[in-house]
C-alpha positions in Angstrom: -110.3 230.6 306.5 -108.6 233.4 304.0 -109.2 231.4 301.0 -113.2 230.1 302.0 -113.8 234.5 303.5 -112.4 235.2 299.8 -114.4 233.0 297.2 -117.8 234.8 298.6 -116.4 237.6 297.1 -117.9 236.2 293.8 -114.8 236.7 291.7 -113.4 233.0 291.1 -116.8 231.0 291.1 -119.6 233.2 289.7 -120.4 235.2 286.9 -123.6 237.1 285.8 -127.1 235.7 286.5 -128.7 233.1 286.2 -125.6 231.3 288.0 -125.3 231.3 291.8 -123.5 233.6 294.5 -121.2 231.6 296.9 -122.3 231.1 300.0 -122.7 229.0 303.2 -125.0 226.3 302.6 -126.6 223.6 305.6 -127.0 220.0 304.9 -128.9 217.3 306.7 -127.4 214.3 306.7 -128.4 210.8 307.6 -126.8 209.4 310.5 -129.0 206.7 310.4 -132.6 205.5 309.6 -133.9 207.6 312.2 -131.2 210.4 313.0 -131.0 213.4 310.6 -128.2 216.0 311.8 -128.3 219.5 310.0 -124.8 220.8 309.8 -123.1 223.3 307.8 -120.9 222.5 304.6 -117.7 223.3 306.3 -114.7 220.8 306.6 -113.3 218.3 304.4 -115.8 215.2 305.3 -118.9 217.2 305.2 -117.6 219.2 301.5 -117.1 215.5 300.4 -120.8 215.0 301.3 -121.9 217.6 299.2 -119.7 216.8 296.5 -121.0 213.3 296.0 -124.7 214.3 296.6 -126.9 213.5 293.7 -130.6 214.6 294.2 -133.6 212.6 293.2 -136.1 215.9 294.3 -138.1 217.3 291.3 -135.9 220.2 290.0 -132.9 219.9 291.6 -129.6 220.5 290.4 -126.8 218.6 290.1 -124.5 218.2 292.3 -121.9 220.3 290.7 -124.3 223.1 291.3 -123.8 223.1 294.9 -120.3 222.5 295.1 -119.9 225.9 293.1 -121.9 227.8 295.5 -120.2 226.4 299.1 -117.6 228.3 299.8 -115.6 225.6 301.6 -116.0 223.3 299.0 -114.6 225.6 296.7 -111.3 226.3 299.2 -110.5 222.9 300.4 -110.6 222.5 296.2 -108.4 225.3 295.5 -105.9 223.5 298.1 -105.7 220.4 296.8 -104.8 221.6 293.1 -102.3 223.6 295.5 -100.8 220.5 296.7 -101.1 218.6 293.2 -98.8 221.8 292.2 -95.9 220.5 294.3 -96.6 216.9 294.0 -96.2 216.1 290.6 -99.9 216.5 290.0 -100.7 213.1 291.5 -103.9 213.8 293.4 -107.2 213.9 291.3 -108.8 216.8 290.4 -112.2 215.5 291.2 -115.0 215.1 292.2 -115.6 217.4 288.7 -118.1 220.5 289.2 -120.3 219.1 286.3 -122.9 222.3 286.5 -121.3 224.6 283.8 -121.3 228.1 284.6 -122.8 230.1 282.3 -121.1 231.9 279.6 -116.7 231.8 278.8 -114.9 231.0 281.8 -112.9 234.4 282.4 -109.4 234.8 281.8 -106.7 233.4 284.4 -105.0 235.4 285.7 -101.2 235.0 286.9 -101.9 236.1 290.5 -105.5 234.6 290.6 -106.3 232.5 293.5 -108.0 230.0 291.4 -110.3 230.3 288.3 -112.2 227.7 286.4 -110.8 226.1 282.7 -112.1 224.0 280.5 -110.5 220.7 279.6 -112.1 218.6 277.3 -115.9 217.7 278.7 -114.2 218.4 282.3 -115.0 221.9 284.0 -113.0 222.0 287.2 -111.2 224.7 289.3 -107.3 225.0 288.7 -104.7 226.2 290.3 -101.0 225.8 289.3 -99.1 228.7 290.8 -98.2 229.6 293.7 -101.8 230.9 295.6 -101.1 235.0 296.5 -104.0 235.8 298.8 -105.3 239.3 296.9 -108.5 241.2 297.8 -109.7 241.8 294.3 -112.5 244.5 293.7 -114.5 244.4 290.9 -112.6 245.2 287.4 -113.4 245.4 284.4 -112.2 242.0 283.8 -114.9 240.2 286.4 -118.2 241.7 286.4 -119.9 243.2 290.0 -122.5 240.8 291.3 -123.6 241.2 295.0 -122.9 239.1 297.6 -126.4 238.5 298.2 -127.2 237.2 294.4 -129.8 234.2 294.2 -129.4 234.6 298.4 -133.1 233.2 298.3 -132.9 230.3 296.2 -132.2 227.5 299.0 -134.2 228.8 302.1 -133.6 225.2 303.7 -130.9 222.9 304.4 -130.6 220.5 301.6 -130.8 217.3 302.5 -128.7 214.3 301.9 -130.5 211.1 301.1 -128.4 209.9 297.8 -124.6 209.9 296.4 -123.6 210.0 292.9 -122.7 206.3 291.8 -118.5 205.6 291.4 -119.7 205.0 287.9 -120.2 208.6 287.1 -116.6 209.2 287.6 -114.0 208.3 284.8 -112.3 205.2 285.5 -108.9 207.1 286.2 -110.1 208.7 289.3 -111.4 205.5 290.3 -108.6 203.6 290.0 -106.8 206.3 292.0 -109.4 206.1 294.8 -108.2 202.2 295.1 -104.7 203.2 295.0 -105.3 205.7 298.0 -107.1 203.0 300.2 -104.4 200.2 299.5 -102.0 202.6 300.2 -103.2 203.6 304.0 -104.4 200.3 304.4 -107.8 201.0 305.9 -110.2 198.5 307.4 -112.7 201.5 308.2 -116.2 201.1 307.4 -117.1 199.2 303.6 -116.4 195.1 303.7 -115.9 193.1 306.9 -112.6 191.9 306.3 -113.2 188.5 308.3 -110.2 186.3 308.8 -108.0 188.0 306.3 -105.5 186.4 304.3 -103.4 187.2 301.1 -105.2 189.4 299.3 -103.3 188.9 296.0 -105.6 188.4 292.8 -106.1 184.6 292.9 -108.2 182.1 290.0 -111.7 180.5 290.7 -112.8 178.5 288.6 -116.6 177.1 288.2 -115.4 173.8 287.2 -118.9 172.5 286.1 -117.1 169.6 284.5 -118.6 165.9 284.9 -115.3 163.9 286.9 -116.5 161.1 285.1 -116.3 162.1 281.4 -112.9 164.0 282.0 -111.5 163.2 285.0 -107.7 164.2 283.8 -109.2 167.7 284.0 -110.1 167.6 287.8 -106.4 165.6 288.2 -104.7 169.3 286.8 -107.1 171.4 289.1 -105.9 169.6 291.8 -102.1 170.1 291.2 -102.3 173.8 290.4 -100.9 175.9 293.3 -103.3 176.4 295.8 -102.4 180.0 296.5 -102.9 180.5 292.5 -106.3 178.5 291.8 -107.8 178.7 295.1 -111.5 178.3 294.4 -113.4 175.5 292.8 -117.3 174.7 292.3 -119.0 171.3 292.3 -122.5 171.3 290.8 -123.5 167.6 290.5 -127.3 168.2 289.2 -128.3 172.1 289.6 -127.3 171.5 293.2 -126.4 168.5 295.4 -128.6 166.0 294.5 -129.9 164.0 297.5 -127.8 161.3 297.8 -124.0 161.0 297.3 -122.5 161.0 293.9 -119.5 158.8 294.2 -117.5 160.7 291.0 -118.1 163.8 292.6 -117.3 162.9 296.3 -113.8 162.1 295.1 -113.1 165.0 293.5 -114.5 167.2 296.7 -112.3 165.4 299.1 -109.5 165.4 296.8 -109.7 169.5 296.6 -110.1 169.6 300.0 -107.5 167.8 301.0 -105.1 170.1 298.8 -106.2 173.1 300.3 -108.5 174.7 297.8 -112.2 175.5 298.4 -114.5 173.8 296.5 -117.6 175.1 296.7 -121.2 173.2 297.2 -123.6 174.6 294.1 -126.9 176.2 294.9 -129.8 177.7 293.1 -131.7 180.4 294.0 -133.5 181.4 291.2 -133.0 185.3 291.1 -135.7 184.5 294.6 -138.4 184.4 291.8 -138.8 187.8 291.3 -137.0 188.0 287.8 -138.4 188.4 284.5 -138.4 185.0 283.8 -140.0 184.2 287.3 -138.3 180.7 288.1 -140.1 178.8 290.4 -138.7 176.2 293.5 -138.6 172.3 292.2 -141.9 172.2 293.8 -143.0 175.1 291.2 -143.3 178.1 293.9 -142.5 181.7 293.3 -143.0 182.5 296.9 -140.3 184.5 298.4 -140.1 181.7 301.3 -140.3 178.9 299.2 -137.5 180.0 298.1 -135.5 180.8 301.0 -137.0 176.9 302.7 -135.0 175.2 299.3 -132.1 177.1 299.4 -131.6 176.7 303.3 -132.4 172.6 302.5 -130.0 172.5 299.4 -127.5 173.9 301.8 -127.8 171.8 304.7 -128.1 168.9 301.9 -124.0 169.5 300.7 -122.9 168.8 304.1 -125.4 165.8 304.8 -123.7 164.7 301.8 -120.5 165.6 301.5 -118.8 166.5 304.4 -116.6 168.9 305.8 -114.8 168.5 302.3 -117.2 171.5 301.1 -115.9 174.4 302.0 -118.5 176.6 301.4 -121.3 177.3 298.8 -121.6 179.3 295.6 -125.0 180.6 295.4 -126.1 180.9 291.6 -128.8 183.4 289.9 -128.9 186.0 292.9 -130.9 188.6 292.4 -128.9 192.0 292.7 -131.6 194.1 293.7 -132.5 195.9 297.1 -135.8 195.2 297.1 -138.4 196.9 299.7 -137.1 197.8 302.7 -133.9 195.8 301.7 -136.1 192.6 302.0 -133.7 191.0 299.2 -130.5 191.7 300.5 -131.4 190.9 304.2 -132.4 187.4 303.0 -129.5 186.5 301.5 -127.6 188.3 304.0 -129.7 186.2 306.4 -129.0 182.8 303.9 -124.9 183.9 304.7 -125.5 183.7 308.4 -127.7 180.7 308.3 -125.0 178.9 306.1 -121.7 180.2 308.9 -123.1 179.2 312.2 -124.4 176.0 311.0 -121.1 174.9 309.2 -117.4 177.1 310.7 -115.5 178.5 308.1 -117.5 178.2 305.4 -116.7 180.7 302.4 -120.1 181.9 300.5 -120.4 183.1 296.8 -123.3 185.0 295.7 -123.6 185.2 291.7 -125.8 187.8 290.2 -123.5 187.6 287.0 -123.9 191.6 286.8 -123.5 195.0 288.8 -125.4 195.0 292.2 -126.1 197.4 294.3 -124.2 198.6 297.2 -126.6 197.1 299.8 -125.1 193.3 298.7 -121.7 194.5 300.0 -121.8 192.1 303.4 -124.6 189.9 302.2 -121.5 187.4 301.4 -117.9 187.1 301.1 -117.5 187.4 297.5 -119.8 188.7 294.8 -119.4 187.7 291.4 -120.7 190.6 289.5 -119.4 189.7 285.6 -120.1 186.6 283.7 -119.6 187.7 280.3 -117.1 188.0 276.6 -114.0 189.1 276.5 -115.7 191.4 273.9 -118.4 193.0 276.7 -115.2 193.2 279.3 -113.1 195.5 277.1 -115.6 197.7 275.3 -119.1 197.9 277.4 -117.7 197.0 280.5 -120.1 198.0 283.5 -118.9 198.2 286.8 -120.7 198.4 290.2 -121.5 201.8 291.4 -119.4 201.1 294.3 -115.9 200.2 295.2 -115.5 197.4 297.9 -112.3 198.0 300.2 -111.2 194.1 300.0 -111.2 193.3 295.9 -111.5 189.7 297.0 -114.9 190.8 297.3 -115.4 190.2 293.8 -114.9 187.9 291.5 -115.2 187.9 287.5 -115.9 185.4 285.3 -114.4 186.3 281.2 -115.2 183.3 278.6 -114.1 183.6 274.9 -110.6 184.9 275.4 -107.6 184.8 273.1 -105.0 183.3 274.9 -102.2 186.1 274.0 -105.1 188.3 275.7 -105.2 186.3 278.8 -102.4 188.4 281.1 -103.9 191.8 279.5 -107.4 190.8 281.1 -105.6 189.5 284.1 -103.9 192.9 284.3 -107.6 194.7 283.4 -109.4 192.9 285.9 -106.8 194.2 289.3 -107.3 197.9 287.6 -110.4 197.0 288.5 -109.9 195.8 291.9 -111.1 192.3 291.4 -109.9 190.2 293.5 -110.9 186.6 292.2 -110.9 186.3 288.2 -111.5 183.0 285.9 -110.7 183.5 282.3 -111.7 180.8 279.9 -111.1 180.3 276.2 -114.7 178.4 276.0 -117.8 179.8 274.8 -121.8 179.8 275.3 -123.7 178.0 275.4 -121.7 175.8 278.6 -118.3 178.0 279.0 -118.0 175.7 282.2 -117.4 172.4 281.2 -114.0 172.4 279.7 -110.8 173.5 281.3 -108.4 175.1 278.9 -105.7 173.7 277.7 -102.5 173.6 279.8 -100.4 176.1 277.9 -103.5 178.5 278.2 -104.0 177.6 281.8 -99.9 178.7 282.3 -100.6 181.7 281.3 -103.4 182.5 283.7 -101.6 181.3 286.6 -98.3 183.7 285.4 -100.9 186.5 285.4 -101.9 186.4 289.2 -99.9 186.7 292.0 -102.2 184.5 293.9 -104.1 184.6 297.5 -106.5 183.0 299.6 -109.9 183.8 299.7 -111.5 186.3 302.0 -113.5 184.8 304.5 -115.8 186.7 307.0 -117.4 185.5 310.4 -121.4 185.3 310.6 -123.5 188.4 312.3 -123.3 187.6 316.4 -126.5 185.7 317.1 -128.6 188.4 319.4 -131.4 186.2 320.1 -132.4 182.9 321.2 -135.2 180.2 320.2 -138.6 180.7 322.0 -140.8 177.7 322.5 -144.5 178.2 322.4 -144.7 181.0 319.8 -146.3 181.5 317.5 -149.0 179.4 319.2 -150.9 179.4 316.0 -148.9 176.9 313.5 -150.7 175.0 310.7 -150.1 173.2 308.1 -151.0 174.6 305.2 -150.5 172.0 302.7 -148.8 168.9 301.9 -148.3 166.6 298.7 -145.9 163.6 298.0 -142.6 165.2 299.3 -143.6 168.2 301.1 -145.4 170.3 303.9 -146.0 174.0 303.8 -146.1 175.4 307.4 -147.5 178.8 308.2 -148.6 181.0 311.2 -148.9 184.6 312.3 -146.0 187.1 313.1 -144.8 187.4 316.1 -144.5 190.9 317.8 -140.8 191.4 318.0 -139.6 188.5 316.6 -136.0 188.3 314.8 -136.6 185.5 312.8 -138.5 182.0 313.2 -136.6 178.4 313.6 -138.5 175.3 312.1 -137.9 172.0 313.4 -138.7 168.4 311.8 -138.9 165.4 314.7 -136.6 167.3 317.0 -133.9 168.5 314.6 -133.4 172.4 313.1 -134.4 172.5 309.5 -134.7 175.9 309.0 -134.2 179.3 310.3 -136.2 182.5 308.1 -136.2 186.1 308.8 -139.0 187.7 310.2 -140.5 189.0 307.3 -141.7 185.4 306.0 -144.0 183.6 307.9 -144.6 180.3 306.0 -141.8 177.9 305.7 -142.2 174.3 303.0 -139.8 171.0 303.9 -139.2 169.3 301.4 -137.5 166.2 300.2 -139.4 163.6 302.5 -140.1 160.6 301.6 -143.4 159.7 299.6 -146.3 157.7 302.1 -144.8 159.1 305.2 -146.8 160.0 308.6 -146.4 161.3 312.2 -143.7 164.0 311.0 -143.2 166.4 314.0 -142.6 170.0 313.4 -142.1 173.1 315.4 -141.5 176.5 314.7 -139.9 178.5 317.5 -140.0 182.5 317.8 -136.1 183.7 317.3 -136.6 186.9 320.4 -133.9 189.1 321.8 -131.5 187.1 324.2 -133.6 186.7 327.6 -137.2 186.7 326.3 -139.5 184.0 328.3 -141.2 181.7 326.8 -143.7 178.4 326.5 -144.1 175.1 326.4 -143.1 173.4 323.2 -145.7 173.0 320.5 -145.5 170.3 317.4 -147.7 169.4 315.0 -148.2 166.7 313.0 -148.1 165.8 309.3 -148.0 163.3 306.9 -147.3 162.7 303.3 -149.6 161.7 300.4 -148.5 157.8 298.8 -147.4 157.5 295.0 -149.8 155.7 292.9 -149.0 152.8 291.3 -147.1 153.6 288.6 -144.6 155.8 290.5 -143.7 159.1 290.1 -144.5 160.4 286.4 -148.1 159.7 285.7 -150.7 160.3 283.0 -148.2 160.6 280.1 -149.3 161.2 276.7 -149.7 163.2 273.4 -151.5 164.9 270.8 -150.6 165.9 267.3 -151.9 169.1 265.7 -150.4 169.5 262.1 -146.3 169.8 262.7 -147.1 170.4 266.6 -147.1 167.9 268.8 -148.6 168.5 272.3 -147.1 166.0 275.0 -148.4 165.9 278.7 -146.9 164.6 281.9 -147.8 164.7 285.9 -144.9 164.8 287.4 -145.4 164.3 291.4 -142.6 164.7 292.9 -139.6 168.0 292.4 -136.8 166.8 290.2 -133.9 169.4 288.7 -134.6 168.1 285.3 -137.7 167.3 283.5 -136.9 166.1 280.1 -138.9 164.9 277.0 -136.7 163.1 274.7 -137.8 161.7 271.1 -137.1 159.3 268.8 -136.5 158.3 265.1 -138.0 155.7 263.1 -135.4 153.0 264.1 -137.0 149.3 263.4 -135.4 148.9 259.9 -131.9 149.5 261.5 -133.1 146.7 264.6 -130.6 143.7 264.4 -127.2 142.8 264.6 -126.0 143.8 261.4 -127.1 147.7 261.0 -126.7 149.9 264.4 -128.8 152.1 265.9 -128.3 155.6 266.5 -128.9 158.2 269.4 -128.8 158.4 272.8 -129.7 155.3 274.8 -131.4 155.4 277.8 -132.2 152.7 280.0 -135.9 151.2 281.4 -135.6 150.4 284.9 -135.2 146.9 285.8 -135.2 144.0 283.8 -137.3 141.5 282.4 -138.1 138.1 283.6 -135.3 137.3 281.7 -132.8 139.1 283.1 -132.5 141.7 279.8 -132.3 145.2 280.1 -133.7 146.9 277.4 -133.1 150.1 276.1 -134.9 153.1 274.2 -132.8 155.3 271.7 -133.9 158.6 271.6 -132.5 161.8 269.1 -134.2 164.5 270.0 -134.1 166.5 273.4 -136.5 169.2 274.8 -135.3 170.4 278.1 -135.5 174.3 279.6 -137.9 175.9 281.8 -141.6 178.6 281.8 -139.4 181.2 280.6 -137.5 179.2 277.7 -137.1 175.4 277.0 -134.9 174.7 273.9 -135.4 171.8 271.0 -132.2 169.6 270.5 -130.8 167.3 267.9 -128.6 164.1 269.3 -124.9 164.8 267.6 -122.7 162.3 269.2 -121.6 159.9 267.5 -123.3 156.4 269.7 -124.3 153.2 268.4 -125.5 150.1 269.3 -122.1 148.6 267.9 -120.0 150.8 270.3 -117.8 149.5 272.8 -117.5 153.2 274.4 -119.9 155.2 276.3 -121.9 157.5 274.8 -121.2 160.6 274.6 -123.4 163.6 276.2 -123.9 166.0 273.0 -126.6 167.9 271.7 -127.4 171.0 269.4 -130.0 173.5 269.4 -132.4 173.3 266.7 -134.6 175.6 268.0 -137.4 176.1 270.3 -140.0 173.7 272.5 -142.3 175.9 274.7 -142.8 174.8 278.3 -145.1 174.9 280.7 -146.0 174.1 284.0 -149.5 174.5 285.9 -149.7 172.3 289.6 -148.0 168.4 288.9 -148.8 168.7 285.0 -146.1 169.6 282.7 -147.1 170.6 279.2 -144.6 170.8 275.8 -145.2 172.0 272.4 -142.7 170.5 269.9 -142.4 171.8 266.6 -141.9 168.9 264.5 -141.6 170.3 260.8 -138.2 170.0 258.8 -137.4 167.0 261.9 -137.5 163.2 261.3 -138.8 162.9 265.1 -141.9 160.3 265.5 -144.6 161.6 267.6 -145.2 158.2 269.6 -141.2 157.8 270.0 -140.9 159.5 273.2 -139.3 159.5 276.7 -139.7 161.3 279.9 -137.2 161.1 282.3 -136.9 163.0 285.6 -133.5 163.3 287.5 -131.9 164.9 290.6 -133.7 164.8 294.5 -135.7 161.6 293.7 -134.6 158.5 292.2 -134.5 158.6 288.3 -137.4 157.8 286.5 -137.5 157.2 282.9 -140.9 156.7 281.3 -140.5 154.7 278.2 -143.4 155.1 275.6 -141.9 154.4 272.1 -139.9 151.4 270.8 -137.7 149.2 273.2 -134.8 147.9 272.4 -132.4 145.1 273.0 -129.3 145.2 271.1 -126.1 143.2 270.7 -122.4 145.5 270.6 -120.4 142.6 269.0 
């Protein structure tokens, strides 16, 4: 009380105008949404309050500015550089009053309670003697200024709606702060901590490597430690596929059975709201478009695969807030969708950058860096908030030196990251090689190793209502799909959809249109229902299904009305592609019939036409140029392996960029432009193939061939 009574006396903290008098301030503060409580700045947790409050009002000041002028805040500081006195100066001096005052600081004095000095950019109180309590009077060496100076400046409580990010403090304070919480070992408030575990810093890897073109690469995942490489990701085409991939399956039960997670891969598109705007494989930006796929890509790894996954990595998240939180409560709702359905499941949510605080127990682990060893050391950017578990994030580092590896390992902990892969690959795929074993030694000798942290879903609060809404439709439908919408429901928590009996889909109760997809071309009587999800005990009606049906393919399958034009060194190719695929490619060819025979081989990629003739030959196309991407960018390729019709090996995947093919897609009709200058590409050599949720289809318009490898 001594030393808060004596810093109004102006003499520590104030000098002539314009800066402020010390006084007693009030502060509202947020309880919640709806609860504001005015208190005043007295005690440590409200001072701490003001200290990290960082106005977004029209001319306000910083936050310095009102730590200088709180009298509290000013004597719980002058205590704490007490204590670091007799400690060994281990507490931090922060948070930093970053208002300067105006003018030199004044003089310290050996006796002074505390003054302010200059240290560097830093302006902070300090006291390192002994604190003599002295009721000073205005000397020649401090100036007079009332108590009542600038006493009219705040004539209301200042209210709290904002803290100042972690990332406005230097990087020693916050690696202090994480020393602090490790040392009392709280579980108060920030990340659920779930089921626990060894937190030690532990290796994931996304080990987006095909089993069949390097399977002795999955055989060394599998014998690392468990406790050292914990975490594993199987992407088998930009997601799951729709039926099972037999290379694949092997490796996921093989993981599985040693322990590690591997971890089903799933898009969701940055939820289309991105600059590059992806759309669903059915070509919607819709907010619950999204949200239907994801849900059905999820439920898709376990139709598939089994309990073997043990959880999924959800790619391209979008890391902001959004209205109302509408972005973070979906994926939040995604996590709880994804836990109840399937126990124990551990979800990844990749933004690939910083995300806001509001992501903290959307999932179990964020993975907020996916960059060069080059950004990671110099123009590192963290999040503006520190998570108490650091297996709440993870870190991905590619184009590391391999003497560098333990010094980012060692980086990454300062950091509090708790799940890490460093790579020695490089753009434009730094996923689809493993290092080499020495390198990979020397990762594992870096961590102590863990498990992952696992959280439990939200407790369901409500159950499914029957009857409501009453007002279901179906919006539209095409070859594979059926949109679904109705009205909101007063009250409602969510809605449940239902295809002939069985849960398809569960959305929040912001979204109130919901598309199944991946059914079968020609199909009809498909029941669906969509139940209201109310608070536990709400009545309800009778059920209430609809039916729908499915439009048939025409006769010539599922890529129709190929063709092209040719416009100088552009060529212009068109395609109606009628049911979702995850690829869509054009591939082109080279003038190959002088090479046809037996004698001279052809080279390029081959790739088969369905079937074979009446025969019994399969025939083949060989293609050398590759256009394959997206709206927002689609990239021209030259074929670089090194295939030909006389080899006895299988080809090998292996392309580079030669620039770029623009993309496009309005409805069913896919559109490319390909520039053809300084190419030996012929316009009427070309391929489209579509692969991934339907059945491969490869469209064959140029040059078949049928070859001997003798």
């Amino acid at each position: 009380m001594d030393q808060h009574e004596l810093f109004h006396l102006n003499l520590a903290a104030d000098s002539p105008e314009p800066n402020p008098s010390v006084l007693d301030l009030r502060i509202d503060v947020k309880m919640s949404p709806q609860d504001t409580v005015t208190v005043d700045a007295y005690g440590a947790l409200h001072c701490k309050i003001l200290a990290r409050w960082q106005s977004t009002l029209p001319g306000s000041h910083s936050a310095g500015y009102y730590v200088q002028r709180n009298s509290d805040n000013l004597a719980y500081y002058a205590l704490a550089k007490y204590v670091m006195s007799k400690n060994g100066n281990v507490y931090p001096h922060l948070p930093i009053v970053t208002y300067k005052l105006d003018g030199p600081p004044y003089p310290t004095r050996p006796d002074s309670l505390a003054t302010f000095v200059t240290e560097g950019s830093d302006f902070y109180l300090n006291t390192t003697n002994d604190v003599t309590i002295l009721d000073y009077s205005p000397t020649g060496d401090y100036p007079p200024c009332s108590e009542d100076a600038n006493g009219n400046e705040v004539s209301s409580p200042l209210t709290i709606d904002g803290f100042s990010p972690a990332s406005a403090y230097p990087d020693d304070y916050n690696s202090q702060v994480l020393t602090w919480i490790e040392a009392l070992g709280s579980t108060e408030g920030g990340s659920n901590p779930g089921s626990g575990g060894d937190a030690g810093q532990q290796i994931a890897i996304a080990s987006y490597i095909n089993p069949l073109g390097d399977p002795a690469s999955w055989e060394r995942l599998f014998a690392y430690d468990t406790q050292k490489v914990s975490v594993l990701v199987a992407n088998v085409l930009n997601g799951p596929d729709y039926v099972v991939d037999d290379s694949w399956k092997s490796v996921i039960d093989k993981a599985a059975s040693q322990g590690k997670k591997i971890l089903g891969y799933v898009r969701t598109g940055y939820l289309g709201v991105s600059q590059q705007q992806f759309t669903t494989r059915l070509g919607s930006k819709d907010l619950a478009d999204w949200a239907s796929q994801i849900e059905q890509d999820v439920d898709k790894w376990f139709e598939l695969y089994g309990t073997s996954v043990g959880g999924i990595f959800f790619d391209e998240g979008w890391p902001e807030c959004g209205p109302n939180n509408i972005y973070a409560d979906l994926y939040a709702h995604i996590n709880n969708y994804t836990k109840r359905k399937y126990p124990g499941a551990y979800t990844v949510l990749n933004p690939g950058s910083p995300i806001a605080q509001c992501f903290e127990d959307t999932m179990d682990t964020l993975l907020t860096f996916e960059s060069s060893y080059e950004t990671y050391t110099t123009m590192y950017v963290p999040n503006d908030w520190i998570p108490k578990d650091p297996r709440k994030i993870w870190h991905i580092i590619y184009r590391v030196p391999q003497e560098k590896v333990a010094a980012i390992a060692a980086l990454a902990k300062d950091r509090h990251i708790g799940l890490i892969e460093i790579t020695d690959d490089d753009q434009p795929n730094p996923y689809d090689n493993l290092p080499s074993e020495a390198y990979m030694q020397a990762l594992i000798d870096a961590v102590p190793g863990g498990t992952p942290l696992i959280g439990d879903p939200d407790k369901a609060t409500g159950s499914y209502v029957a009857g409501l809404p009453s007002d279901v439709a179906v919006s539209t439908s095409d070859y594979s799909s059926v949109t679904l919408t109705w009205s909101s429901v007063a009250n409602a928590l969510g809605y449940a959809v239902y295809k002939d009996g069985v849960l398809v889909l569960e959305l929040p109760a912001s979204l109130t249109r919901a598309t199944v997809g991946m059914l079968d071309p020609g199909s009809s009587g498909i029941s669906f229902e969509v139940r209201t999800v109310l608070a536990s005990g709400s009545g309800g009606g009778s059920s209430r299904t609809i039916s729908a049906s499915t439009k048939s393919l025409p006769a010539n399958g599922t890529i129709a009305n190929v063709g092209f034009t040719q416009n100088g060194d552009t060529v212009i190719y068109k395609a109606d592609v009628l049911v979702p695929y995850a690829f869509v490619r054009l591939f082109i060819g080279i003038k190959q019939e002088e090479k046809v025979g037996f004698i001279l081989p052809v080279h390029g990629w081959p790739i088969d036409k369905a079937g074979v003739d009446e025969l019994g030959t399969q025939w083949h196309q060989v293609v050398n140029y590759l256009v394959e991407g997206n709206d927002f960018y689609s990239g021209f390729y030259e074929y670089t392996g090194t295939w030909n019709s006389k080899s006895k090996a299988n080809a090998e995947w292996s392309w580079s960029s030669i620039g770029v093919a623009p993309q496009s897609q309005s409805g069913y009709t896919y559109t490319w432009n390909v520039p053809f200058a300084g190419t030996d590409a012929v316009a009427s050599e070309y391929l489209i193939q579509g692969q991934g949720y339907a059945p491969i289809n490869n469209v064959c318009m140029g040059t078949l061939l049928h070859y001997s490898t003798f």
